[in-house]
N, C-alpha and C positions, 0 to 999 in steps of 0.2 A: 504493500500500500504506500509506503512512504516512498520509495524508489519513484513509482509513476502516478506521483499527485499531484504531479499536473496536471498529466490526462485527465485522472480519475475528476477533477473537479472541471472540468469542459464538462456542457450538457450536452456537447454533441457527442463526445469519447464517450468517458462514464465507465462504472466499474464493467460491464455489455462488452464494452468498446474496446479494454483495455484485454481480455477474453480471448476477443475474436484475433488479435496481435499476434496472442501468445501462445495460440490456436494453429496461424499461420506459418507458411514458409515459402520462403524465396533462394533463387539461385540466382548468385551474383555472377557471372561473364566477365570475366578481368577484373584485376585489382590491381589498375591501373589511375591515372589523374580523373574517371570517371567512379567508379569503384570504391578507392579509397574513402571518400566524401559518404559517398552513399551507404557504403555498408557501417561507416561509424553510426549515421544517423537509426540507422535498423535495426543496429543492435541497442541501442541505446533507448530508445522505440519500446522492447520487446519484446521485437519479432520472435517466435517459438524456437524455428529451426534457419539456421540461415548457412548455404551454401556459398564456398567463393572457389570458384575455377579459375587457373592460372599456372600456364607452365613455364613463365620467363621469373628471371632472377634480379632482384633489386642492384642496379646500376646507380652511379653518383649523379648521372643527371636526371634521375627518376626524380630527388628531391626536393627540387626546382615546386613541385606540385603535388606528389604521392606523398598525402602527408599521414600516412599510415607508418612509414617506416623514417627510420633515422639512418646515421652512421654505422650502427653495429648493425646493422638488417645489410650492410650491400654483401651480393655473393649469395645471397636465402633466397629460396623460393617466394615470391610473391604472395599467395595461398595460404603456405604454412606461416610464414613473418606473419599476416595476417590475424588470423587467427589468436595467434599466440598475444599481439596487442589487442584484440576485440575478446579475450575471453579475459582480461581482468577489468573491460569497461563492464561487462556484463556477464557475469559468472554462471547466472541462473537459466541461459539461453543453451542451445545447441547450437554446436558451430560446425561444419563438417568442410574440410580442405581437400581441393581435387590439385594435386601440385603436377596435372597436365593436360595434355592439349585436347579440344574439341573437336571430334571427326566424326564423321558418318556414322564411324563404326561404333561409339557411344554415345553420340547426342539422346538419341531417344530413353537410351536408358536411366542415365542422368537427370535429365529434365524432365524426366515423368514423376518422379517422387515430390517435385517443388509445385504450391500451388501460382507463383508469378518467376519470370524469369526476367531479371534487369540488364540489359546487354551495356556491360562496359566496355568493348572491343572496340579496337581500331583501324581494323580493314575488313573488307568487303565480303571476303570467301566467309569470314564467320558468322558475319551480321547475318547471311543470306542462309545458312546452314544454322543458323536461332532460330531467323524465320521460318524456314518448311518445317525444320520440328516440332515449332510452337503449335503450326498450320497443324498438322498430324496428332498431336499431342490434346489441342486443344487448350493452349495457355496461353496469356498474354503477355505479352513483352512490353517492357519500359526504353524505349529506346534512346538514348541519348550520341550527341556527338559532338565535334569541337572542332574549330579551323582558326587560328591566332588569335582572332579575337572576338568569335564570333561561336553561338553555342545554338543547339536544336534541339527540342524535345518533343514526344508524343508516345502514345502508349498504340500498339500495334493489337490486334486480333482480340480483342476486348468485346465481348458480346454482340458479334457478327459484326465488328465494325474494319475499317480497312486492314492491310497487313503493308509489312516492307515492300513486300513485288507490285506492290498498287501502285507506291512512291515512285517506287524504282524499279520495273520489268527485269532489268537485265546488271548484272555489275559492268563499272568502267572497266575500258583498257586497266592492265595491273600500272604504266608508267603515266597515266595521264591527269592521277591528282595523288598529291605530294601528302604526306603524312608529317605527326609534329617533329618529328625529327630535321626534315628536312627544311619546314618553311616557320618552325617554332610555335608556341602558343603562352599565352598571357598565364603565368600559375594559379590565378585564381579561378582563372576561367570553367576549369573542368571542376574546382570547388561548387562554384554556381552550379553549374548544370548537372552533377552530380547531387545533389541535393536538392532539386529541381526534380529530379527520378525518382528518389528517395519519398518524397511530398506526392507523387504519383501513385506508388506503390500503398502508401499508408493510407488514402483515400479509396484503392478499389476492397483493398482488406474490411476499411469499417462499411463501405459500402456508401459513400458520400456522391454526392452528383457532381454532374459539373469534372469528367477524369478526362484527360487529354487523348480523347479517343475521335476521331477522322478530323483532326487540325495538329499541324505540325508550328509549335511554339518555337519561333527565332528570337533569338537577345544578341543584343551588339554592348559588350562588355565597353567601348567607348564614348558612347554615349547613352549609356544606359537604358536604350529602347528597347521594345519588343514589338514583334508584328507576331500576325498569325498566317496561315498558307492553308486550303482545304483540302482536304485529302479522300477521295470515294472509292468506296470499296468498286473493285473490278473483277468480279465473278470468273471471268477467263482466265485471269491470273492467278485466282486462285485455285478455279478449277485444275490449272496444271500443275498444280502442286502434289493435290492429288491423284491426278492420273498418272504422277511420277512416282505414286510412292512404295510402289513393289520394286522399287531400281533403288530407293531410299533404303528401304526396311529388308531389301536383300544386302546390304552391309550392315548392319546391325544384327551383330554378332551373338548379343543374351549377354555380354558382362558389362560390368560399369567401369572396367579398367581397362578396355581392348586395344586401347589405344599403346603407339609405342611407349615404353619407359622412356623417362628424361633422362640424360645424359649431361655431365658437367665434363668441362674441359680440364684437362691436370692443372693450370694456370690457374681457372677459379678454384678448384676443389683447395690447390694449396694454403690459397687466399682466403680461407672459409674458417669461420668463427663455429665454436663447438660444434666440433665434426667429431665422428667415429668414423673410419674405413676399417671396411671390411675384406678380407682377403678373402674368397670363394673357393682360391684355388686347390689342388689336391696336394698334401704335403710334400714337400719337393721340385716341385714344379719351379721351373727359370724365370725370369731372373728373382734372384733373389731381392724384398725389400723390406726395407725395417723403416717405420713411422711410429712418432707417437700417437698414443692414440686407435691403434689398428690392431684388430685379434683376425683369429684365423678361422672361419666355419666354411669347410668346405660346402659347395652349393647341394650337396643330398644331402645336408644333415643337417640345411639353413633354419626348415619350417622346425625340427623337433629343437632347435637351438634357439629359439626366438627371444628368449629371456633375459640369454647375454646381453643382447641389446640395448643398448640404452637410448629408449624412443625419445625423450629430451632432448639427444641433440641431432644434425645431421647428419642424412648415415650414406655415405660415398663407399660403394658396392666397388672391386674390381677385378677381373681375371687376367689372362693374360694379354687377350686383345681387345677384352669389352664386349664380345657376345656373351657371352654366360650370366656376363652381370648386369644384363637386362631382365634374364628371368629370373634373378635375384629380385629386383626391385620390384617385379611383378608378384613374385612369392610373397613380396613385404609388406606390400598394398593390400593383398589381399588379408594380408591378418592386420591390418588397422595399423602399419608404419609407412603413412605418406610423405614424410618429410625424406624421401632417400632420392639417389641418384646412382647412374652407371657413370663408370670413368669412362670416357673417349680414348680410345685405344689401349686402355688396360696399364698392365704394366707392363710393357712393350715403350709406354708412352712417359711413362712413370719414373723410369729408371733414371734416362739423362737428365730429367729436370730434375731428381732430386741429389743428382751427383753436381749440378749447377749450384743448386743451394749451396750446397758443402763446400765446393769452391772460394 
């Protein structure tokens, strides 16, 4: 009670309202400058169950704007770092980390357990692979987006109301619009419109009118405007979504983790704040390496070993070229250790940079 008496004392929320919250769950799509914003607000909200998908690794210019993570987060999973700062804002929620990538072959399984999905993603191939899911799935999506200075909101497949292919039929060329990386963006900016998503989401949950469903909200971060744009739903468009989706749902495999294992580079992995490496290999096996921090479970005797592990920190898996220590990380996921990775070329790759070190 005391936590959400703010809500609680809105007669539009109310003790009902605050229920239906904590009732709810949503899947966050990147935890990214879109993401970060919105999933603090969620949990903090909360929302019952809240999922965040993300297979890239906090970078020093992520901090510019992902204001989830700090200094000691670069080198971490986006997902798991996540998590990790949203489960001491709010202890009492479920948080569940996907620390990889979104494909055909598990959209649908993933996003079938959450009742909204908030796409924080930044290119095209994912947005559109949110959308048919959501299409098939039947969820809606909180769509947000961002260009320097400039941000766009709207909630997509909301109660037969339009979807992304209505907006957009088809994606751009991949080289014919530039990403932040390339053309930059204002830091606050994806604050705004992240929280913009967030206000989205908490409104279709208690069930409020007036949810950004067939109008797409533009804000111009320089001048503080907003215009609206109308959006109608296109029956054809949608229709081919689903006469696609025996071509969909023939990649979609039945698991929630089918997708490849992450893989860290020997360069980040060395770089990486409370890690365990794990050596897979079979004893004797060449070259020989010594780290701190590193024990030895060969890969048959990973899953009855699991306890060695200390899920706390980061767990960088490696063989001797880096295949084996995929199905490591897949073995780990599966018993509830998602903060792991495969090395990039094993210890193959391992050796000279750690004889560099020593250097």
């Amino acid at each position: 009670m005391n936590r959400y008496s703010r809500h609680i004392i809105l007669s539009e929320i109310g003790p009902e309202g605050q229920k239906k919250l904590s009732a709810a769950s949503v899947m966050v799509v990147g935890a990214g400058g879109l993401g970060c914003p919105a999933l603090q607000y969620l949990v903090a909200a909360g929302v019952g169950t809240i999922g965040i998908l993300d297979h890239d690794l906090v970078e020093e210019s992520n901090l510019q704007r992902q204001i989830l993570f700090g200094t000691s987060s670069l080198g971490t999973n986006k997902a798991v770092s996540a998590k990790k700062r949203l489960a001491d804002l709010n202890p009492s929620i479920t948080i569940n980390a996907y620390p990889i990538q979104l494909q055909a072959q598990n959209a649908l399984d993933i996003l079938s357990g959450y009742d909204i999905i908030l796409d924080g993603t930044d290119n095209f191939e994912t947005r559109y692979l949110i959308n048919d899911a959501a299409l098939l799935l039947d969820k809606p999506v909180v769509f947000g987006a961002i260009y320097k200075f400039e941000g766009q909101v709207t909630v997509f497949n909301y109660k037969g109301g339009p979807s992304y292919r209505c907006l957009f039929a088809t994606p751009p060329a991949g080289s014919s619009v530039a990403n932040c990386s390339e053309v930059g963006v204002l830091g606050v900016l994806p604050g705004i419109i992240g929280c913009m998503q967030a206000n989205e989401v908490i409104k279709m949950i208690l069930g409020m009118e007036e949810v950004l469903s067939g109008k797409l909200l533009c804000y111009d971060a320089r001048s503080a405007g907003t215009s609206f744009i109308s959006i109608a739903r296109n029956e054809d468009r949608i229709k081919q979504v689903f006469d696609e989706r025996d071509s969909f749902v023939q990649n979609h495999s039945g698991s929630n983790y089918s997708c490849e294992p992450m893989e860290i580079s020997v360069e980040d992995a060395l770089k990486m704040e409370d890690v365990q490496f794990i050596d897979i290999r079979e004893p004797g096996e060449l070259p020989f390496i010594q780290l701190p921090e590193c024990i030895q479970i060969p890969l048959g005797s990973l899953e009855q070993s699991i306890s060695e592990i200390n899920s706390e920190k980061n767990i960088v898996t490696f063989c001797r070229s880096g295949i084996r220590s995929k199905k490591a990380v897949s073995l780990l996921i599966e018993n509830n250790i998602t903060n792991c990775y495969s090395l990039k070329g094993g210890a193959l790759a391992l050796e000279p940079a750690i004889k560099s070190l020593i250097k």
